[in-house]
C-alpha positions in Angstrom: 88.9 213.6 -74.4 88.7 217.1 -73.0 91.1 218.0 -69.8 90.2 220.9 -68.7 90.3 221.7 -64.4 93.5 221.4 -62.9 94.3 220.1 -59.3 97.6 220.8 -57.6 99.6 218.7 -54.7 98.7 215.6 -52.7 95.5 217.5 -51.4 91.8 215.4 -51.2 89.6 215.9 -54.2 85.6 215.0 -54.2 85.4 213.0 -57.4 82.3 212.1 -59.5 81.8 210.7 -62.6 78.6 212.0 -64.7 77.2 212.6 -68.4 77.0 216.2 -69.5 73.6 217.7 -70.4 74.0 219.1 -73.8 73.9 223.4 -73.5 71.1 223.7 -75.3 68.8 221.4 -73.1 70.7 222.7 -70.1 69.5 226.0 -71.1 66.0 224.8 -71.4 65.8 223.0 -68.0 67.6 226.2 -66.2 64.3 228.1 -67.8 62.0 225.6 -67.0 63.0 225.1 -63.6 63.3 229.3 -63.2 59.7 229.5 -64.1 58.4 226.7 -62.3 60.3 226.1 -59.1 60.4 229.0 -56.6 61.9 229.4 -53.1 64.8 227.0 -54.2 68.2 227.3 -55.1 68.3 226.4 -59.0 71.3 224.3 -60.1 73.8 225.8 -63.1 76.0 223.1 -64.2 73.3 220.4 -65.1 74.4 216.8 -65.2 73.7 213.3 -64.7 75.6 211.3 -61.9 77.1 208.0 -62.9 78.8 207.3 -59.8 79.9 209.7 -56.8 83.3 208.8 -54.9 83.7 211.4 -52.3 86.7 212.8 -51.0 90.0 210.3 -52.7 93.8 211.1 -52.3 94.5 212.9 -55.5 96.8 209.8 -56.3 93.4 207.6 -57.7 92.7 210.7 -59.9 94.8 209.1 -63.0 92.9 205.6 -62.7 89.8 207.2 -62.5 90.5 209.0 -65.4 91.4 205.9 -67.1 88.6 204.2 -66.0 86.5 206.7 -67.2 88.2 206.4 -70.6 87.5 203.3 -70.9 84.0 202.6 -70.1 83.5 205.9 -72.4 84.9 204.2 -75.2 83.0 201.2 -74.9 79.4 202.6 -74.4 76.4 203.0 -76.7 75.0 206.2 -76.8 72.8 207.2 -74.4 69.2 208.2 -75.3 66.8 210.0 -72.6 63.7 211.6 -72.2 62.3 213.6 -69.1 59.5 211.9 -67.7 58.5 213.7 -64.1 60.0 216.0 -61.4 60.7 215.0 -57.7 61.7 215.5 -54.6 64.0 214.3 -52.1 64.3 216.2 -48.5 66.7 218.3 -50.3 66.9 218.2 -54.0 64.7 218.7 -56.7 65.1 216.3 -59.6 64.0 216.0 -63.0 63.8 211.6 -63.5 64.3 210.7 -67.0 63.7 207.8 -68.8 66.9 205.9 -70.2 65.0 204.9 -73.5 67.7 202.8 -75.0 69.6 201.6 -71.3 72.8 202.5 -72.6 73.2 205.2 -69.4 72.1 202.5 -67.1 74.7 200.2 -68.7 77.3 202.9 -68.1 76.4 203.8 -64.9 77.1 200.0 -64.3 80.3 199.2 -65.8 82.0 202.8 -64.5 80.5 201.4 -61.0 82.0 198.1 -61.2 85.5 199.0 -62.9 85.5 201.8 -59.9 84.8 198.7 -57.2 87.3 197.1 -58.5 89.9 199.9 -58.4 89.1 200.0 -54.4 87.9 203.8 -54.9 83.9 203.3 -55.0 81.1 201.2 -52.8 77.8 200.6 -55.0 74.9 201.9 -53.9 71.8 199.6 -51.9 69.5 201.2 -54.4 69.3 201.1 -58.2 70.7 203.7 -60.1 68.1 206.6 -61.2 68.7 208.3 -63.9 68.3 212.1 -63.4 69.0 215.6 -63.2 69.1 217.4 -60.0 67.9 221.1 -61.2 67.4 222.4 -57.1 68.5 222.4 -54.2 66.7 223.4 -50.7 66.8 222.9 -46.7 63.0 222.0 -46.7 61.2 220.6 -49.7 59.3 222.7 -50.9 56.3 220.2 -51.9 56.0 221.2 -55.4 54.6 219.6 -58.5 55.0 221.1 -61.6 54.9 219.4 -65.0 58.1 218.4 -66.2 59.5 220.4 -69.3 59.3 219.4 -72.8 62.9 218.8 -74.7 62.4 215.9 -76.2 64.5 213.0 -76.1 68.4 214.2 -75.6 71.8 212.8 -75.7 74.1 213.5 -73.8 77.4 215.1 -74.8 80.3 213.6 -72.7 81.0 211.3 -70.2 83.2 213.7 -67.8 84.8 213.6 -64.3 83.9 216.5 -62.3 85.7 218.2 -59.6 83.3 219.4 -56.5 84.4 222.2 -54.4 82.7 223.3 -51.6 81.5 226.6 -50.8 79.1 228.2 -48.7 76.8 229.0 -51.7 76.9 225.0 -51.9 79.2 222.7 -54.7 80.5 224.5 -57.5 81.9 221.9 -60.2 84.2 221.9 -63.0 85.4 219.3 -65.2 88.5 217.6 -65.0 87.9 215.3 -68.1 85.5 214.7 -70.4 85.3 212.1 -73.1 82.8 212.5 -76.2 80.2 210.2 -76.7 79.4 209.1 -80.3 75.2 210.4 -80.0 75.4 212.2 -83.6 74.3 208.2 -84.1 71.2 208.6 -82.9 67.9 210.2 -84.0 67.5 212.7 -81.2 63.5 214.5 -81.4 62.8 217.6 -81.2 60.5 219.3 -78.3 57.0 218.3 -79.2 58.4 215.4 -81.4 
């Protein structure tokens, strides 16, 4: 575990709970999407939501944390691979594949241990993994190839902290636990 953000008093805090692009494929996507999506705003801390709880009393932070602890400690590592870029109306997203479905299965025990701390409501939809990598008021209707890094593992499991801003969110970690992906055979761009 990793503490690193700091919150102060009984204010609100908008939570989320999300695994960490490594820096070096972070690097490569923030090139990638430099080169290949114009007219947007590009996204600088890369990362993959798990579960997103909004604005809670800063009195759930220490379950969450917990929560997050445990699920982390529990999980297989999580293997993925970038498969295609799309668009919402206002985010551009890079969808990867979950080769082994150890994220998914993370994604759904954090969801379910956050149900049942009263703190999170699952989504209608199935969880997708993927990295949003822009942000825009119009989409932009693009279609680029996606980037070749390989397959990847993520870093950490981490809370984040999202503070708003008028540039948009700016996020910093609150906690981050490591995941054990030296395990796995991660392949190389092109691999």
């Amino acid at each position: 575990m990793t503490p690193r953000a700091t919150v102060d008093g009984d204010e609100r805090l908008r939570l989320f709970l999300a695994l960490v692009v490594p820096d070096d494929v972070a690097g490569a996507l923030r090139t990638w999407a430099r080169e290949e999506l114009e007219g947007v705003r590009h996204a600088e801390r890369l990362h993959l939501t798990l579960a997103f709880l909004g604005a809670q009393p800063r009195s759930v932070l220490a379950p969450v944390l917990a929560v997050l602890r445990g699920a982390a400690a529990l999980a297989r590592p999580p293997l993925l691979e970038v498969v295609r870029y799309r668009e919402t109306r206002s985010v551009g997203m890079l969808v990867l594949d979950d080769v082994t479905g150890a994220a998914t299965d993370l994604a759904s025990d954090l969801q379910a241990r956050l149900e049942a701390l009263g703190v999170y409501r699952r989504e209608a939809r199935p969880w997708l993994p993927h990295v949003t990598v822009a942000r825009f008021r119009e989409p932009p209707r693009l279609s680029p190839p996606p980037p070749d890094v390989g397959r990847f593992a993520p870093s950490a499991a981490a809370a984040f902290l999202s503070r708003l801003h008028p540039s948009g969110a700016r996020y910093e970690v609150l906690e981050s636990c490591p995941l054990e992906s030296d395990q796995l055979g991660v392949v190389e761009p092109g691999g």
